[in-house]
Structure formats: structure tokens, C-alpha cells
C-alpha positions as CSV (number, residue, x, y, z in Angstrom):
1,X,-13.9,37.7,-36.9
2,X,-15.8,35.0,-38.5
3,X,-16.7,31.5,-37.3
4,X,-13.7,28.9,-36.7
5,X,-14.5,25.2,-37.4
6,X,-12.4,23.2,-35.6
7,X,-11.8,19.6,-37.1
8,X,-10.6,16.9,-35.2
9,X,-9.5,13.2,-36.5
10,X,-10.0,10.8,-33.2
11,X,-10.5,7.6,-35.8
12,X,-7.1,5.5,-35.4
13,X,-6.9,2.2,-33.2
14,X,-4.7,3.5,-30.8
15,X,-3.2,0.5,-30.5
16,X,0.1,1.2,-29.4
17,X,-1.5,2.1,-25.8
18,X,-3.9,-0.8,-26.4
19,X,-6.3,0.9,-24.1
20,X,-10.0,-0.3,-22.7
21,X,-11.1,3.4,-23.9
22,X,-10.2,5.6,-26.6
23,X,-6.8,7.4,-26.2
24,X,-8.4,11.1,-26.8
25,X,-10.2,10.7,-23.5
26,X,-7.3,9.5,-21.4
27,X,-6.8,11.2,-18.1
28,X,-3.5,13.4,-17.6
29,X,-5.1,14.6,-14.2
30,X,-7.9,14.5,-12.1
31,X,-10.1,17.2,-13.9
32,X,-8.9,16.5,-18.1
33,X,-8.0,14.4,-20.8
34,X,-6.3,14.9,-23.6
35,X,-9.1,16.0,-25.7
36,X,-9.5,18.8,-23.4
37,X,-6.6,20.3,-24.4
38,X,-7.8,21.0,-28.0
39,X,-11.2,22.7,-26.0
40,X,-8.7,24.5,-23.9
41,X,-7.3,26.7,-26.8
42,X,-10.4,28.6,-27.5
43,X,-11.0,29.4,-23.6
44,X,-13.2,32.1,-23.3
45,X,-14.9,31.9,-26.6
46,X,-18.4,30.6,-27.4
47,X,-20.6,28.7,-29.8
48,X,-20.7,31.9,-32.3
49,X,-16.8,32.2,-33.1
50,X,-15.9,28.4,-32.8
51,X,-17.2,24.9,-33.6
52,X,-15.8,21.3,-33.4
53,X,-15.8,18.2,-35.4
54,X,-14.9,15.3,-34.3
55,X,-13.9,12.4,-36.4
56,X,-14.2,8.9,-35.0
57,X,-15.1,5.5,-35.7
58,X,-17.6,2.9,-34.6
59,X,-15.5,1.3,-31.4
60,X,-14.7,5.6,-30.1
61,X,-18.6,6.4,-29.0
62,X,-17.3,6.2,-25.7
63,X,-15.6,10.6,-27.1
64,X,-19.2,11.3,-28.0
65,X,-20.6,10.9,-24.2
66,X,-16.9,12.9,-22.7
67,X,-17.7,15.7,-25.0
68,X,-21.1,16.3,-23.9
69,X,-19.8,18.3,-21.0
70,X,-18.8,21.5,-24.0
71,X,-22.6,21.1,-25.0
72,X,-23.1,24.4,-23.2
73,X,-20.4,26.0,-24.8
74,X,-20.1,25.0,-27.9
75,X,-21.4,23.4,-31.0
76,X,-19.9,19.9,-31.4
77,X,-20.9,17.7,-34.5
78,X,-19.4,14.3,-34.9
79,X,-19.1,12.5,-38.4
80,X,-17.3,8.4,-39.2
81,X,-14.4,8.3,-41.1
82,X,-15.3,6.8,-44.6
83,X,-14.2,2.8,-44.3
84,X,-12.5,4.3,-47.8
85,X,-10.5,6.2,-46.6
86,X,-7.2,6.0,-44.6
87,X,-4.7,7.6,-42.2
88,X,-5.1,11.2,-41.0
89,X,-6.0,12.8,-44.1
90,X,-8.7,10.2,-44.8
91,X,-10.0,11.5,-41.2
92,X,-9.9,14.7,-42.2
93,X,-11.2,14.1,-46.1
94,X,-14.2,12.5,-44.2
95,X,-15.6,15.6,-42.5
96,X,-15.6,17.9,-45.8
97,X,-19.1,18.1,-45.7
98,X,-18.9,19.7,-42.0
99,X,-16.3,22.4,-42.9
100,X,-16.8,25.7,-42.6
101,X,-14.8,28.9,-44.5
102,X,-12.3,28.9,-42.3
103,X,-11.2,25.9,-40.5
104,X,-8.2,24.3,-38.3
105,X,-7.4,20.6,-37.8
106,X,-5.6,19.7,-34.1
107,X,-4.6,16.6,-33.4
108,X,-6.5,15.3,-30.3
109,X,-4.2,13.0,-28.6
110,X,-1.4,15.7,-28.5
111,X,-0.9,18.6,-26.1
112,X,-0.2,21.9,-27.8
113,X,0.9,25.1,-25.8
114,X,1.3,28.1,-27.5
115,X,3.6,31.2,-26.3
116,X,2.0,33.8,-23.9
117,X,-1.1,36.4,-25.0
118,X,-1.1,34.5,-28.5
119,X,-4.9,34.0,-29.3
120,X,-5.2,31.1,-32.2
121,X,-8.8,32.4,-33.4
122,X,-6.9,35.7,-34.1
123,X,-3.6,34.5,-35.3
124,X,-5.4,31.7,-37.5
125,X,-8.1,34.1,-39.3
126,X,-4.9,36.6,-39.7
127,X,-2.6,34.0,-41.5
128,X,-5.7,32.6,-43.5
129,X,-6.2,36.4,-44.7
130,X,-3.4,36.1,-46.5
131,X,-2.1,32.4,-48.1
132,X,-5.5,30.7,-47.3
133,X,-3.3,27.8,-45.2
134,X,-1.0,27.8,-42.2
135,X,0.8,25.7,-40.4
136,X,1.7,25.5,-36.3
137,X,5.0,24.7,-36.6
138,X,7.6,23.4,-33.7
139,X,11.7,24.3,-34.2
140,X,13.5,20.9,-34.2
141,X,16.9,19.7,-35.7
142,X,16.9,16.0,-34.1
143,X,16.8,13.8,-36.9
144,X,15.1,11.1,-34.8
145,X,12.5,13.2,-34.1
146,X,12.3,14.7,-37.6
147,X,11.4,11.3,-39.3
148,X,8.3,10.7,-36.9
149,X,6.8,13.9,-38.1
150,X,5.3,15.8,-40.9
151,X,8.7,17.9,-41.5
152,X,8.9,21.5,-42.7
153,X,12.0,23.7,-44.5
154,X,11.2,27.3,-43.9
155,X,13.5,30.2,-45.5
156,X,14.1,33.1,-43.1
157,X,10.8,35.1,-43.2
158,X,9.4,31.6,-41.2
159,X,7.3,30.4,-45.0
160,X,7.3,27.1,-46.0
161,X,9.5,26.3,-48.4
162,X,9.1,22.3,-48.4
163,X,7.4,19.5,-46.9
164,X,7.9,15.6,-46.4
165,X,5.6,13.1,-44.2
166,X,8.5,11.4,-42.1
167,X,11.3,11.6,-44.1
168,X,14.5,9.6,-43.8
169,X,16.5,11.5,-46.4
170,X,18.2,14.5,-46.5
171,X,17.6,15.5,-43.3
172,X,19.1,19.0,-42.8
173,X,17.1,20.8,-45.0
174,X,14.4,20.9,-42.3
175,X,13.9,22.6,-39.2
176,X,11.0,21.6,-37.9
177,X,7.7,19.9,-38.0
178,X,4.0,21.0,-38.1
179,X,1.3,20.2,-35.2
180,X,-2.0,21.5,-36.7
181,X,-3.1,23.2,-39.9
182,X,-5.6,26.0,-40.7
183,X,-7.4,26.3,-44.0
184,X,-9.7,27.4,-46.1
185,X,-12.4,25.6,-47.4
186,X,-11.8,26.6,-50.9
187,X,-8.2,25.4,-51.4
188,X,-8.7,22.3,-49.3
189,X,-8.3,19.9,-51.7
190,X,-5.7,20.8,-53.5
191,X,-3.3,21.4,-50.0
192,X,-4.6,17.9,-48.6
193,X,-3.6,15.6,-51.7
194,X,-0.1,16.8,-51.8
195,X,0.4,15.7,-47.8
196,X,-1.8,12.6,-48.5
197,X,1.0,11.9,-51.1
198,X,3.2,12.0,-48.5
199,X,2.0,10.5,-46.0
200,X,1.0,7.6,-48.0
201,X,4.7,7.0,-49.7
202,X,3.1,8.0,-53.3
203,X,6.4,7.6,-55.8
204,X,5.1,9.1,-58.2
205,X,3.4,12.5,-57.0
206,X,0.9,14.2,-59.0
207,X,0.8,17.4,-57.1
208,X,3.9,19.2,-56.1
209,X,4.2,21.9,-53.2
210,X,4.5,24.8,-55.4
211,X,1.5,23.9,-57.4
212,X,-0.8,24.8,-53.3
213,X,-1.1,27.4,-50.7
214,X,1.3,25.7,-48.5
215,X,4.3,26.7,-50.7
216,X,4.8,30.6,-49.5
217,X,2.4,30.1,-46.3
218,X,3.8,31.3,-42.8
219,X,3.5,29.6,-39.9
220,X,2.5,29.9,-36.5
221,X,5.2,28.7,-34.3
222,X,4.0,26.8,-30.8
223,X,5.9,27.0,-27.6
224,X,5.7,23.1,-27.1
225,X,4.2,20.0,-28.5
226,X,3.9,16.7,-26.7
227,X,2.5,13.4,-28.5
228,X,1.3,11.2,-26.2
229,X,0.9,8.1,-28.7
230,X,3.3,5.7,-26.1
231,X,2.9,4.8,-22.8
232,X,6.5,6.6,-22.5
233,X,5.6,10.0,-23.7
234,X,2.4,10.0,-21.5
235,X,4.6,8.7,-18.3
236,X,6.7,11.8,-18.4
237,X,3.3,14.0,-18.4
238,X,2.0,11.9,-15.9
239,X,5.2,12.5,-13.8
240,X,5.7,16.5,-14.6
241,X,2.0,16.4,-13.5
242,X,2.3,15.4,-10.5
């Protein structure tokens, strides 16, 4: 199995928590933060099947020092976002140069739990074998959950039929929403300027589903997904914690 890179975009304000700190590193007990949680998923794997990036910006050095404690572990590079570039995908469009051949982006102010005995490595390098992109995708028909999230339609073999950045249309033709991505480095592009359309409200798209890997590509369904970007979501963690 060949060498994961794990990408990971920490460069927003966070300014719906308006925290002292950078969000990634909050604590959601007495040992981790949420950042952990992204380490967590390659437990028992080393610095020769999986690296990090971390993308962050001048006021999140504070992620640079937390992460130290994986420098044992793990090889950990961290890169700016370009000033040029916005949202997510401009995170992610900011640590091309860091990719590897086969890479996944998780979101590190989420937590992500994936059904019992699945192994990501594995089941990422397995769907990558075969459409070159994959989503983790979570089942959901609640509309006001729907247009928060990067929404999916998949037919009945679980592919990906369609996608919309928080839509507020046409609802019922999804059924569910992604929570990471895989890639490969060759077909990068091409995937992430169709969801930067989206995300970004482009009217007039240039590049249409059909025309990238992610039309066809089958997912990798998660157990449960929890974004903590309110002080409500992280309050029910807090609470189920202890």
C-alpha cells in the first residue's frame, strides 16, 4: 500500500466560536482536541504509510506547537493558505505542492467515526484504484441540514450521481452530504474547480460533474459526523463526554 498524504485546511477565522486559540485545538476532554481526531484515524500506522499537511494561516501558529506531540509518529509539514485564495478549496489549492499520489483531505474541526474494522488507508487506496476520487459520505434527508453541507445524489450502487455546495433548491434529489474526499494527484484539478464552482455561487459553471472523476465515484459511507463550528454543536459533545 503506498504512502497516504493527508491534507488538512485549518485556515478560517473561526469566528463563530470567537475563540482566544484556534478552534482545531479546542479541548473535547482532558487528553484531545479536535485535531486529534483526524490523527486518530490512522492509529497504528507510522511515518511510511501516512503524512499530514496542515493548512493554516498567520494568527493559527499556536496548531504548529499542538502538533508537535505526532513528531514521533509521523511526518507533519505545514504550508499558508495563498492570501489569493479563498474558502476551503483555496486551503486545499494552497498545499498542491505538498501532495502526494494519493491523498485525502479531513476537515479538522469535525469529528468523523467510521463503522467498526473499516481501515481508511485500505478503503481509501481501494476506491482510488478505481475512479481516482472518493467521497465519505453521511445518509441525511433533513433539508435543514442538507443546505449547510456539500450535498450528494447517489443512484443505488452508492456512486455519485450529483453534487451542490449548500443547496436551497430541489432538495429531494439528495441523500446525503460528504465529510472528506480522497484523490489523486493527477485529476485534482479538474475535481476541485467543479466544487469551488459551487462553493463559490459560480452562475455560470465552466466544468460540469460529468466532465471529473467524481461523476461515477463511490463513496465511503461514515457511521457519524459531528461539526463543531458553534458553541451549540460542541456543547452536546462536551455534555455526551462527560
Amino acid at each position: 500500500m503506498s504512502k497516504l498524504t493527508v491534507i488538512l485546511p485549518a485556515a478560517g477565522s473561526g469566528s463563530r466560536l470567537n475563540l482566544p486559540y484556534p478552534k482545531e485545538i479546542l479541548r473535547v476532554d482532558k487528553e484531545k482536541a479536535l485535531i486529534d481526531n483526524s490523527f486518530d484515524l490512522f492509529d497504528g500506522l507510522g511515518r511510511d504509510d501516512v503524512e499530514f499537511v496542515v493548512v493554516i494561516n498567520e494568527e493559527k501558529t499556536e496548531i504548529i506547537k499542538y502538533l508537535s506531540k505526532y513528531k514521533s509518529q509521523f511526518n507533519v509539514s505545514f504550508t499558508y493558505q495563498d492570501p489569493k485564495e479563498v474558502e476551503y478549496t483555496g486551503a486545499i489549492k494552497s498545499a498542491k505542492h505538498l501532495f502526494g499520489e494519493n491523498n485525502i483531505v479531513l476537515l479538522p474541526d469535525t469529528i468523523l467515526k467510521l463503522p467498526a474494522g473499516i481501515n481508511l488507508a485500505y478503503e481509501v487506496h481501494k476506491n482510488l484504484k478505481e475512479k481516482s476520487f472518493a467521497f465519505l459520505f453521511k445518509p441525511e434527508i433533513n433539508e435543514k441540514m442538507l443546505n449547510t453541507k456539500g450535498c450528494l445524489q447517489l443512484d443505488n450502487d452508492q456512486r455519485v450521481l450529483d453534487y451542490e455546495d449548500k443547496p436551497t433548491h430541489n432538495m429531494d434529489r439528495f441523500n446525503g452530504y460528504w465529510c472528506a474526499f480522497a484523490f489523486k494527484k493527477d485529476i485534482f484539478d479538474e475535481c476541485i474547480k467543479f466544487m469551488e464552482q459551487s462553493t463559490l455561487k459560480i452562475e455560470k459553471p465552466k466544468t460540469f460533474i460529468k466532465q471529473t472523476n467524481i461523476f461515477g465515484s463511490k463513496v465511503i459511507q461514515v457511521e457519524d459526523f459531528k461539526d463543531l463550528g458553534t458553541w451549540e454543536e460542541i456543547g452536546k459533545l462536551l455534555s455526551k463526554n462527560n
